[in-house]
N, C-alpha and C positions, 0 to 999 in steps of 0.2 A: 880774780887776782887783786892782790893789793893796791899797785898803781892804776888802777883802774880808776877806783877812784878818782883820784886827782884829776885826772882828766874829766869826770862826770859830775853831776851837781854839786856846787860847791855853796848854792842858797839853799838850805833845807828851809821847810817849813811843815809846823806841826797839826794833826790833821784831827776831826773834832769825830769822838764816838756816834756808832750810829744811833740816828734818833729817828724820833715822828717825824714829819718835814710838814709843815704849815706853809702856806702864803696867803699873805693879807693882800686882796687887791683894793685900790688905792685910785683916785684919778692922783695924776702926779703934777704941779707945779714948778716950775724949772726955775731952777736959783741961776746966783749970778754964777758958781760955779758951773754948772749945767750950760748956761748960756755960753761963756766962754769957752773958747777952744780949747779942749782935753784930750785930743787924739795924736799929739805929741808921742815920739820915742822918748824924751826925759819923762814924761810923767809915767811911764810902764814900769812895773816891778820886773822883778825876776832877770835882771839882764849880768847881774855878777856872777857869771857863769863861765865857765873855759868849754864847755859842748851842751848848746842846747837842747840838742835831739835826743842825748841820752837823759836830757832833763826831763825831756817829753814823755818818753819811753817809761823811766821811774814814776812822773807822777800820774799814767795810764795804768798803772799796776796799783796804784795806791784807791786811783777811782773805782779798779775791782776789787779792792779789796774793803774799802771803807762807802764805797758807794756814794748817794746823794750827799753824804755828809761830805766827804772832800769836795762836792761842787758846793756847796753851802757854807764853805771855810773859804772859796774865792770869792763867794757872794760879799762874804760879811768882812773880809779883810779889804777888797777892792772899791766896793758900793758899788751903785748903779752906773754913775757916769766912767768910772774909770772903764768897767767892762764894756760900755758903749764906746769908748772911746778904742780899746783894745781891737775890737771889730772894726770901727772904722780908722782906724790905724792900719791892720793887716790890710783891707782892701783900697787903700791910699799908696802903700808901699807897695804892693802891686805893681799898679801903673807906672809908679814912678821910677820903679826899678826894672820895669820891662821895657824901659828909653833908655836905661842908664847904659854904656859903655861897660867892659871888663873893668869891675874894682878892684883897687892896691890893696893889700893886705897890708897891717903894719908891717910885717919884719920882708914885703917885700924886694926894697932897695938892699937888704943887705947881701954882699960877695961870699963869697967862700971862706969861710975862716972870721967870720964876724958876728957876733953875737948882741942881744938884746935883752932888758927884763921882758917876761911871756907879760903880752897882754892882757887884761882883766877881760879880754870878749872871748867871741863864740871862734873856735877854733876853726870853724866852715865857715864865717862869715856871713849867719842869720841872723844876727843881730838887728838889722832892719825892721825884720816882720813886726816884733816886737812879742810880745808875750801870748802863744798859741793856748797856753791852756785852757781857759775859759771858753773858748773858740771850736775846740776840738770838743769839751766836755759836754756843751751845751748842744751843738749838733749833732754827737753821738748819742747821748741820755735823751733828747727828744725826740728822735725817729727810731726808736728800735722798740720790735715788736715784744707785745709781754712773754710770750715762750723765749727769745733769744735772753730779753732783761733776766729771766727767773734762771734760768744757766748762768748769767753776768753775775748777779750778785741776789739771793735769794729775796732779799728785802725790797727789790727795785721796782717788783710788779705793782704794787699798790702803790708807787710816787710816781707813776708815770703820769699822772693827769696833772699831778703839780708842779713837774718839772715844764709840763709845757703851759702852767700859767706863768711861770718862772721866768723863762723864753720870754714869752709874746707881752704876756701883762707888767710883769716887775723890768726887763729888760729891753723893751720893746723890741726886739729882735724878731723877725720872722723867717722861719725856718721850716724849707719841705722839702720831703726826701725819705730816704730810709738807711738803717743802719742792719750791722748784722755783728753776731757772736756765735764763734761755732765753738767748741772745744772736745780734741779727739786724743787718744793714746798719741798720738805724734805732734800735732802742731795746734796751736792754741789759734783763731782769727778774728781779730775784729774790724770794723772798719764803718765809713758811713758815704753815700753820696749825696749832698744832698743840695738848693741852693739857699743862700739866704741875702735878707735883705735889713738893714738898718730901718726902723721906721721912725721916718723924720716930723719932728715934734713941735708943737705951738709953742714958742717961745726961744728957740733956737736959729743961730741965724742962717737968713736967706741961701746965704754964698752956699751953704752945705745940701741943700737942699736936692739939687742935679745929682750929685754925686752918691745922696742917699738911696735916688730911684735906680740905680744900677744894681743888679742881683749880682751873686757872689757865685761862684758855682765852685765847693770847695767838696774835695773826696781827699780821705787817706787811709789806707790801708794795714793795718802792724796785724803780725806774723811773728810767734814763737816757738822754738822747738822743744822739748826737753832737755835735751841737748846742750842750750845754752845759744842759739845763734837767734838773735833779732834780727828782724825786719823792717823796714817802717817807708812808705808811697807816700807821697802829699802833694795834691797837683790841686790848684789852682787858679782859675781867669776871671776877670770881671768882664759881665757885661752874659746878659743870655739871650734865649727867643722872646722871653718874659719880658724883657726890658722894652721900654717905649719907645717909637719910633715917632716925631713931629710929622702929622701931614700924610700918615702910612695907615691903612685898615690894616685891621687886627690880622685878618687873612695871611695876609704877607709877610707880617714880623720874621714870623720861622726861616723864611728865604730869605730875607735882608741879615737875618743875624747868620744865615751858614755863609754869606758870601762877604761877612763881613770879621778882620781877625781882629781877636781885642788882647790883652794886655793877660800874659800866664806869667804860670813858673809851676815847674815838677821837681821835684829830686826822688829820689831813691838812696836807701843807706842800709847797711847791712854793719852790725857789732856782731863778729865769730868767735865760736868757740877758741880759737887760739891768740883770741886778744886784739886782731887788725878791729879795724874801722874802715869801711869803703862810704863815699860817700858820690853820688853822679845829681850835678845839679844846672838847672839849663832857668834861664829870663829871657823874655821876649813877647813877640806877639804868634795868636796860636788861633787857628779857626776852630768853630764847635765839633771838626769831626778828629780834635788832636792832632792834626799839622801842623806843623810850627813857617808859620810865614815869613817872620825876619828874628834870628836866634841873636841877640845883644853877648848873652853869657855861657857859654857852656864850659861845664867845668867838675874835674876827678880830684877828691884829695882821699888821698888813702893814708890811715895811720896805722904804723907797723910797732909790735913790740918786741923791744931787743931782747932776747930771750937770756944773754950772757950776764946782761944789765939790766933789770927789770925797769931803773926808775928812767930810762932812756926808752922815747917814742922817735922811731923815723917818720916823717911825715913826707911825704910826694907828692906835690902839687901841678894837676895838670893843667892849664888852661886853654883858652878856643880848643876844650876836647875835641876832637875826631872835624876839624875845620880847618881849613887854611890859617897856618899860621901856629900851630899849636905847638906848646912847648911846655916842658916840664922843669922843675925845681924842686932841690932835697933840703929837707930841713932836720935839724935833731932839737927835739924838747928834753931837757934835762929837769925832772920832776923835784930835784932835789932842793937843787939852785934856781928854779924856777926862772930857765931859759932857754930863749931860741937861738939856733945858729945855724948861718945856711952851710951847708958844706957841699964837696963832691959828689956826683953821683957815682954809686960803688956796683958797678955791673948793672947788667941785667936782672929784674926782679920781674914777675911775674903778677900784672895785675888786673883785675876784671876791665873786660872791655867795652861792657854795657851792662845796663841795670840787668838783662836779663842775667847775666852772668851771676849777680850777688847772691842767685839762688841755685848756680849748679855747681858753684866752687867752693867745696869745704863745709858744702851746708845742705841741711835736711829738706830745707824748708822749697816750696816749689808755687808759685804765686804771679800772676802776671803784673805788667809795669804798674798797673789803676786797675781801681775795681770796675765790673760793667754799668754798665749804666744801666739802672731800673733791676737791678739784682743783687750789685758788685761781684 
């Protein structure tokens, strides 16, 4: 559809032919940019966006279709620190936003009948994480086997050993796990589980240092149909059995980390063929077997399209979903005028009631919440 758009990536950026892929390894000397702290939300690209996840979504279809080279076009437009900093950004935001309280949305305070300019951010309110691509790209391209790479993109099987000096030597990033790519008459899947770790450097400071030894235990799942309905898992905790324990044999970690919850966040989001947007997104603290021990944020926003009006989005906001306390609010995006306004709620509407839902309502596609672990 037309208005689609506007609600979806509104930063393009252009993407480089495919080529040979070289990496030079290098020992690397840490400047004063490097030294100082770059894992800031202002230093992140890509945030002038109205929906990041369909930002996500387009630039995963851009990685199959242009391969190494669109991870090679974030390399060279970001550098080295800024993508180190992207990593440890997402696993900073984390923690911090699995303490955080339910957040205000801008056009939350507004009544019924009162309007706002639409904000330059993310309409779900990821803005936080900060910029997943480099993140998703480099954990997927470096655990996936070369039969799944050579279905992904034919050129991919011969850069696989580069993409993970890429990772480990240029990025210092360490990364295990595995990825996967299926592609059938019905449904396209890719996805990765894998965990990773920041490797923290001579010449950077101290304070970061704890924080670097913490592994990352990040999986997500996308799901296409022909069809036209997206899918897309992303679930996330810091802290694994890997992680060090002061004073503990190694023996024990595994049971100190099940009994101990650390710092998640999952969503699930589904864009259907008739134009909605579902999206189910939960923060908090989460034990390794996916229990969620104390939920801060659970939360439904569903985007509807006015089928009368096309450049008009309903938006449905629910919050403490499925918790004590929970309550919803209606909004209308005017794509035109590019504005928000809350108004009434007009009847009964009919909207999925959990992630599993995003995939038996209106849609082909059939997928569990995350992928399994050691398979997906």
């Amino acid at each position: 559809m037309e208005t689609r758009f506007v609600l979806s990536l509104t930063a393009g950026f252009q993407l480089l032919a495919c080529s040979r892929i070289e990496v030079n390894i290098k020992s690397k000397k840490p400047s004063e940019e490097a030294i100082a702290p770059r894992h800031s939300l202002a230093e992140l690209p890509f945030q002038d966006t109205k929906n990041l996840l369909d930002g996500y979504l387009n630039h995963l279809d851009e990685l199959k279709k242009y391969g190494v080279s669109a991870l090679l076009k974030l390399y060279h437009e970001d550098g080295r620190n800024r993508t180190r900093s992207g990593f440890r950004h997402f696993r900073d935001a984390v923690t911090a936003e699995s303490l955080r309280e339910e957040s205000t949305s801008p056009w939350a305070k507004l009544q019924p009948g009162d309007c706002m300019d639409m904000p330059k951010t993310d309409i779900f309110e990821l803005g936080a994480y900060g910029d997943l691509r480099s993140i998703i790209d480099l954990a997927f391209l470096q655990r996936l086997k070369v039969t799944d790479a050579a279905a992904f993109n034919p050129e991919l099987p011969g850069q696989l050993s580069a993409i993970t000096k890429l990772a480990f030597f240029e990025f210092g990033i360490n990364i295990d796990g595995q990825s996967i790519f299926e592609e059938t008459a019905d449904v396209t899947t890719m996805g990765t589980d894998v965990e990773w770790k920041v490797i923290h450097e001579k010449g950077e400071p101290d304070a970061w240092q704890a924080a670097d030894e913490l592994g990352v235990k990040f999986n997500f799942t996308r799901k296409e149909s022909p069809q036209g309905g997206r899918f897309f898992a992303l679930n996330a905790s810091v802290g694994s059995n890997s992680d060090p324990h002061e004073g503990v044999p190694v023996d024990q970690s595994q049971m100190i980390a099940e009994l101990r919850s650390r710092p998640a966040m999952s969503l699930a989001y589904q864009g259907r063929i008739d134009g909605s947007q579902h999206l189910f997104l939960k923060k908090g603290l989460r034990f390794l077997n996916d229990t969620w021990d104390d939920i801060k944020v659970s939360r439904r926003i569903s985007l509807l399209q006015n089928l009368e009006s096309g450049q008009i989005i309903t938006v449905i906001e629910t919050r403490q979903f499925n918790l004590p306390g929970e309550n919803s609010r209606s909004f209308e995006i005017d794509l035109v005028k590019d504005k928000i306004c809350a108004i009434l709620e007009r009847g009964h509407i009919e909207l999925p009631r959990s992630p599993e839902d995003l995939t038996r309502q209106g849609s082909p596609i059939n997928v569990p919440d995350r992928p399994a672990q050691n398979g997906l």
